[in-house]
C-alpha positions, 0 to 999 in steps of 0.5 A, a space after each residue: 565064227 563060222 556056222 557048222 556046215 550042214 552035211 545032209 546024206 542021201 537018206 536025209 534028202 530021201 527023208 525030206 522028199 518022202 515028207 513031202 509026198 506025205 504032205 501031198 498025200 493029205 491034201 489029196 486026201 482033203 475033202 475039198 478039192 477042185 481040177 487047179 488045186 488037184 492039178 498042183 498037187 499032181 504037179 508036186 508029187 511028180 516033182 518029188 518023184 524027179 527029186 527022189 530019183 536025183 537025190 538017190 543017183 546022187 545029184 
């Protein structure tokens, strides 16, 4: 027997990403933080930004 497909709107990859971002937004948040690690964290965050804007054109 098939599994169910998995049909996920764009509120639910809206969802997903704005998890994402509160993710890296308590990391930032950490007291222990060095230039590389806060460099990865910015990484991150401009990439949910690239996925958010896909996600909402429909991509």
């Amino acid at each position: 027997m098939a599994a169910p497909q998995l049909n996920l709107t764009t509120a639910d990859h809206v969802e997903a990403i704005g998890m994402r971002v509160l993710r890296i937004a308590e990391d930032m948040a950490s007291g222990s933080r060095n230039q590389g690690h806060s460099e990865r964290l910015i990484e991150q965050a401009e990439q949910a930004a690239i996925d958010l804007r896909a996600a909402v054109r429909g991509r």
